[in-house]
N, C-alpha and C positions, 0 to 999 in steps of 0.2 A: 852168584857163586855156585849153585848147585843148577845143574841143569840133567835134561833128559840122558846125554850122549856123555857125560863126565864122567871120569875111572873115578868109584867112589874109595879108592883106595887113597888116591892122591892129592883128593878133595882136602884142601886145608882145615876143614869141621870135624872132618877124621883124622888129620895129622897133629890138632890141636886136643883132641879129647885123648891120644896118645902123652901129648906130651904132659898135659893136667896130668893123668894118670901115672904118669914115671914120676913129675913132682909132688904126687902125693903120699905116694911111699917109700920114697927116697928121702923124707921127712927132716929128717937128722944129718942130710951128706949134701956140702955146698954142691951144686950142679953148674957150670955156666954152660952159654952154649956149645960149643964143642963136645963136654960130656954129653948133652942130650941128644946131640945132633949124632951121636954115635949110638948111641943105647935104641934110638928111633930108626937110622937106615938100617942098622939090622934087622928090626922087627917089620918095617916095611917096603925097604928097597927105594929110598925114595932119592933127590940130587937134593942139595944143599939149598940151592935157588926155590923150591918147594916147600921147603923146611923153612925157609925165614921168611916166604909168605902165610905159613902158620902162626909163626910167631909174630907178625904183624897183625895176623887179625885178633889173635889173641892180648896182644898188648892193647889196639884199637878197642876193642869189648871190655877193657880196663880187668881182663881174666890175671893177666902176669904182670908183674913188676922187675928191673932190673937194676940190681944196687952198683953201689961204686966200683966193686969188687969185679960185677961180671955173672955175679951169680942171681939167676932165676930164681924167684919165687910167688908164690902166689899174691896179687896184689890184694893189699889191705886194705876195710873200707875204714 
């Protein structure tokens, strides 16, 4: 995943610790992806296809969970 020659901007560990970070003080406000996915390419210019391989490594590391709804949230242990 991380290598010598990789833009560490678009690196999914950095698009993942972004997105932790918007669901973690956006505490109180349902997010799904689309909100996030928008709050996130503003902040870092990123394509959508990069955005949801964060979100798979994140789901993968059991970091998020997504309800019926749609809406992200942190997974529960």
């Amino acid at each position: 995943m991380l290598t010598i020659d990789s833009d560490p901007i678009i690196n999914p560990v950095n698009i993942g610790a972004h997105i932790l970070n918007l669901i973690s003080k956006d505490n109180n406000i349902a997010l799904n992806i689309e909100d996030i996915y928008h709050h996130i390419a503003k902040e870092l210019d990123i394509s959508y296809e990069v955005f949801t391989f964060a979100l798979d490594w994140l789901y993968a590391i059991e970091a998020i969970d997504m309800n019926d709804d749609g809406i992200i949230t942190y997974a529960s242990k």
